[in-house]
mmCIF file of the C-alpha atoms, coordinates in Angstrom:
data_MODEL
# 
_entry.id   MODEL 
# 
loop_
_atom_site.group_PDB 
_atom_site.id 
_atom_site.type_symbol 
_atom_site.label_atom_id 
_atom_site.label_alt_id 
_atom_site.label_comp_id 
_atom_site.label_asym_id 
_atom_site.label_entity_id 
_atom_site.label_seq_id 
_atom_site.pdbx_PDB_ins_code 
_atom_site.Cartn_x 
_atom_site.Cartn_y 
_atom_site.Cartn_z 
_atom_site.occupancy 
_atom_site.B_iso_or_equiv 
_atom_site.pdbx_formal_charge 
_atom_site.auth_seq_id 
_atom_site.auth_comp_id 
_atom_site.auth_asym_id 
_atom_site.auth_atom_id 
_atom_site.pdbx_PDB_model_num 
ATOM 1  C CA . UNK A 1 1  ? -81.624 32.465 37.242 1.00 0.00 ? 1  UNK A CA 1 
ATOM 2  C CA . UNK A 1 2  ? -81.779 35.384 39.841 1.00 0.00 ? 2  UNK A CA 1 
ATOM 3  C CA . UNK A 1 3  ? -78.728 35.925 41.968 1.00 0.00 ? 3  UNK A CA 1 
ATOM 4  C CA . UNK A 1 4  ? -79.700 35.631 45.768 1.00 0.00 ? 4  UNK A CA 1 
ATOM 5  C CA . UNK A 1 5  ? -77.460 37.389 48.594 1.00 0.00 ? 5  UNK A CA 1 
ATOM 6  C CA . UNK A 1 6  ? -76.301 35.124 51.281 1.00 0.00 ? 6  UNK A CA 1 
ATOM 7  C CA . UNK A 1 7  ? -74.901 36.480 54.556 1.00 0.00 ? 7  UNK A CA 1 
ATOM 8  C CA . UNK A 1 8  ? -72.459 34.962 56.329 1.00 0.00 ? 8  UNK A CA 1 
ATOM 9  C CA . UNK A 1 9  ? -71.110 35.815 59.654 1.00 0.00 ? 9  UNK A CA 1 
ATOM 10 C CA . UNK A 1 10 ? -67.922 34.333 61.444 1.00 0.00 ? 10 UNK A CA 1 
ATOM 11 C CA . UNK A 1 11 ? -67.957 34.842 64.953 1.00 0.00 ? 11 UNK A CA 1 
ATOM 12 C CA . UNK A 1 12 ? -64.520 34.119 66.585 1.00 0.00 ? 12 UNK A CA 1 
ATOM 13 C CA . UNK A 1 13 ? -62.832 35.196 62.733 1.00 0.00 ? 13 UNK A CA 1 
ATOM 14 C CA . UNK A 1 14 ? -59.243 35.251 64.956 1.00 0.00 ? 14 UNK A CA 1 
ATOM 15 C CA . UNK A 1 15 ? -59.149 32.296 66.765 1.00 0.00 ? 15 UNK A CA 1 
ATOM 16 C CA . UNK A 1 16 ? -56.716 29.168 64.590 1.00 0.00 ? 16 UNK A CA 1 
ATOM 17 C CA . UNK A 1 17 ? -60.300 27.650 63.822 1.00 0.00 ? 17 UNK A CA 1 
ATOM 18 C CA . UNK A 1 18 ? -61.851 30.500 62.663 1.00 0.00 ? 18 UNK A CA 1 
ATOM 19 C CA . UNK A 1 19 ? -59.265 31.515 60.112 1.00 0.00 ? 19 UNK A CA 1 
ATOM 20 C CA . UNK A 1 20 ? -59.183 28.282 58.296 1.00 0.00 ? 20 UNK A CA 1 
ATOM 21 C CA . UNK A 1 21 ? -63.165 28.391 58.252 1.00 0.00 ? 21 UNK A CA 1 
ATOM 22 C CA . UNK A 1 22 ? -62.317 32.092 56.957 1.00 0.00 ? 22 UNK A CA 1 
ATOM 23 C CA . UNK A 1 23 ? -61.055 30.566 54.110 1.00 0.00 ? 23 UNK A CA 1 
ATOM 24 C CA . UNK A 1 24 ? -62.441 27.764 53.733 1.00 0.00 ? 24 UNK A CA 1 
ATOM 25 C CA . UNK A 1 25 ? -66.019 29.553 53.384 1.00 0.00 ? 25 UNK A CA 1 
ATOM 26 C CA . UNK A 1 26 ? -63.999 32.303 50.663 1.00 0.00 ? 26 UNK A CA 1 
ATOM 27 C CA . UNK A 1 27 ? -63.063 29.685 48.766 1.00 0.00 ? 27 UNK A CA 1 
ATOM 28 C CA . UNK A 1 28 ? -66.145 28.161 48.341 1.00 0.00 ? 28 UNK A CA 1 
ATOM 29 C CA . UNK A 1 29 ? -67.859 31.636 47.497 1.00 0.00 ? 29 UNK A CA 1 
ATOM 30 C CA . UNK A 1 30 ? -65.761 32.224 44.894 1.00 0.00 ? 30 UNK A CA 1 
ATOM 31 C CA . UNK A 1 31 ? -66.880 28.805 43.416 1.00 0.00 ? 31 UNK A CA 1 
ATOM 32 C CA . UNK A 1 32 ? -70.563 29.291 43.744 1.00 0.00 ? 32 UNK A CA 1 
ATOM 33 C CA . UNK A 1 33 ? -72.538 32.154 41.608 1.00 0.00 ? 33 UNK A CA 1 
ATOM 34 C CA . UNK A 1 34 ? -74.918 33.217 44.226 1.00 0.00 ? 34 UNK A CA 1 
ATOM 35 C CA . UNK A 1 35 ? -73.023 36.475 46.478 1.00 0.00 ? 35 UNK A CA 1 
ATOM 36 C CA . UNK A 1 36 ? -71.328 35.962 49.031 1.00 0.00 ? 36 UNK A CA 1 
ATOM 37 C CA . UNK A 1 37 ? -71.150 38.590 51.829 1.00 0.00 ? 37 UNK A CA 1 
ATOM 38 C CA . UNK A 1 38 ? -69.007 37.644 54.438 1.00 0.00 ? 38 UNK A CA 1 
ATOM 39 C CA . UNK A 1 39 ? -68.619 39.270 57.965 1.00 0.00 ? 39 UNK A CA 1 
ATOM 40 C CA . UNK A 1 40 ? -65.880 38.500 60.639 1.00 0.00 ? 40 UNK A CA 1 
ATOM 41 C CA . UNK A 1 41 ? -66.177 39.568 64.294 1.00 0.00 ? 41 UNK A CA 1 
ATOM 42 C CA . UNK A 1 42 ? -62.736 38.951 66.173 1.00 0.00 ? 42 UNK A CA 1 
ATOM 43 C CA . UNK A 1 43 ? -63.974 37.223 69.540 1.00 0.00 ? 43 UNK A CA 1 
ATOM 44 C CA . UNK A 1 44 ? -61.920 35.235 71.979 1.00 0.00 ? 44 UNK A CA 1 
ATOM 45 C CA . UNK A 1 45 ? -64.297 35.355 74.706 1.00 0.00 ? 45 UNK A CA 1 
ATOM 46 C CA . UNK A 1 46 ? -67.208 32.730 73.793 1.00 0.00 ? 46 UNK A CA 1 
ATOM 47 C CA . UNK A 1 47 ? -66.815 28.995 74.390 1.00 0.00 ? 47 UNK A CA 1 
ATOM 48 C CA . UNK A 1 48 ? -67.337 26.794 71.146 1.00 0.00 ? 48 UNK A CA 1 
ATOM 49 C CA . UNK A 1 49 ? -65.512 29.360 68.854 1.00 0.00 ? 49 UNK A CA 1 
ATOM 50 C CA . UNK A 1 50 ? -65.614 29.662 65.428 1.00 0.00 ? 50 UNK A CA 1 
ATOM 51 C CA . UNK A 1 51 ? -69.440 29.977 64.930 1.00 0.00 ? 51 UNK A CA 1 
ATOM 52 C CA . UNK A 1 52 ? -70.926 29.847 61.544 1.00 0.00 ? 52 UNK A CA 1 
ATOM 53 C CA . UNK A 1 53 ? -73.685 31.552 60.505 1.00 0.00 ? 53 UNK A CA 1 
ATOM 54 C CA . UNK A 1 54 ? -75.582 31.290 57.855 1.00 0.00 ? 54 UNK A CA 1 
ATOM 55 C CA . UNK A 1 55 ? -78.645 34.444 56.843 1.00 0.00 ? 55 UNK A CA 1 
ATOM 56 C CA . UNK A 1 56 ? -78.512 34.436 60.202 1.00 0.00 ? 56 UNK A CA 1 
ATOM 57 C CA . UNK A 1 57 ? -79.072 30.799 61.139 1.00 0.00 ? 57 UNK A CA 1 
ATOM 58 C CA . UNK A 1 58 ? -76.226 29.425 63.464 1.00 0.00 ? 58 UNK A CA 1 
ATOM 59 C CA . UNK A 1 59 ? -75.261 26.673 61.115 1.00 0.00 ? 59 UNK A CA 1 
ATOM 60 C CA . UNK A 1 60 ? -71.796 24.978 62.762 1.00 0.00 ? 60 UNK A CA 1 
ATOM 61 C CA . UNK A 1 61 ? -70.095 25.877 66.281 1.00 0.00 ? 61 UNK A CA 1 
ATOM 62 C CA . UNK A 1 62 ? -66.659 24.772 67.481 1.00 0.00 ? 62 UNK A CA 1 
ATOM 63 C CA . UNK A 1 63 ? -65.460 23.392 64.923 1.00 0.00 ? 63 UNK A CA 1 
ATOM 64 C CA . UNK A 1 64 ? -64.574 23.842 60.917 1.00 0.00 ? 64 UNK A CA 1 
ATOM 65 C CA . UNK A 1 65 ? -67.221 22.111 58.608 1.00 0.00 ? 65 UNK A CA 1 
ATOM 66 C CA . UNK A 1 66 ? -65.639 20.585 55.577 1.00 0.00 ? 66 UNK A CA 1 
ATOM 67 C CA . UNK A 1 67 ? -66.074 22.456 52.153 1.00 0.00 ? 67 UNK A CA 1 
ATOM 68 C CA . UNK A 1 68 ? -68.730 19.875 51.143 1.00 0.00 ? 68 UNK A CA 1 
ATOM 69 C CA . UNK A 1 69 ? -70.905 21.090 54.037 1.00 0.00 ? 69 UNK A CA 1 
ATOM 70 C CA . UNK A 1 70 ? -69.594 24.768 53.952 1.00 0.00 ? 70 UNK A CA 1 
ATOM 71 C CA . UNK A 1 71 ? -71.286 24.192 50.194 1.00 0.00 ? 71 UNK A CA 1 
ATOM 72 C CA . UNK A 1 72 ? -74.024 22.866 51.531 1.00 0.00 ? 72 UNK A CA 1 
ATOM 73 C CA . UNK A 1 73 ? -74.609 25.531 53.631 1.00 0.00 ? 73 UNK A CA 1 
ATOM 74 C CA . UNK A 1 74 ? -74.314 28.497 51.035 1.00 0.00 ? 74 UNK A CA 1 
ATOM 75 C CA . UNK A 1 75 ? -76.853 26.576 48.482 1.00 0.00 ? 75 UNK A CA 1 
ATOM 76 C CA . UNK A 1 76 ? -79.855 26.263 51.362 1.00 0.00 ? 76 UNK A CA 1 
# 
């Protein structure tokens, strides 16, 4: 089985929110086999912060999905 790349971007990485999706969504890579590439952009400017994004596809906004969906996310 060929090991795909997924991209993930946390927007809002230093708000309370985003740091528990922070690891919340490092946890779960470490569990998965695919890799995980993770980038976090500090922002405290936007409303609706953290935002989740997965390859590029805003996946979750305002809020920190639970690791069954953060799974569910990674294995599209």
């Amino acid at each position: 089985m060929e090991m795909k790349i997924i991209i993930v971007k946390i927007i809002g990485s230093n708000t309370i929110r985003g740091i528990k999706l922070r690891r919340s969504v490092l946890k779960i890579a470490n569990e998965i086999e695919d890799r995980v590439v993770i980038n976090l952009v500090d922002d405290n400017e936007k409303d609706n912060l953290p935002l989740l994004y997965i390859n590029d596809e805003l996946v979750s906004k305002g809020r920190v999905p639970s690791d069954k969906e953060i799974r569910k996310y990674l294995k599209k």
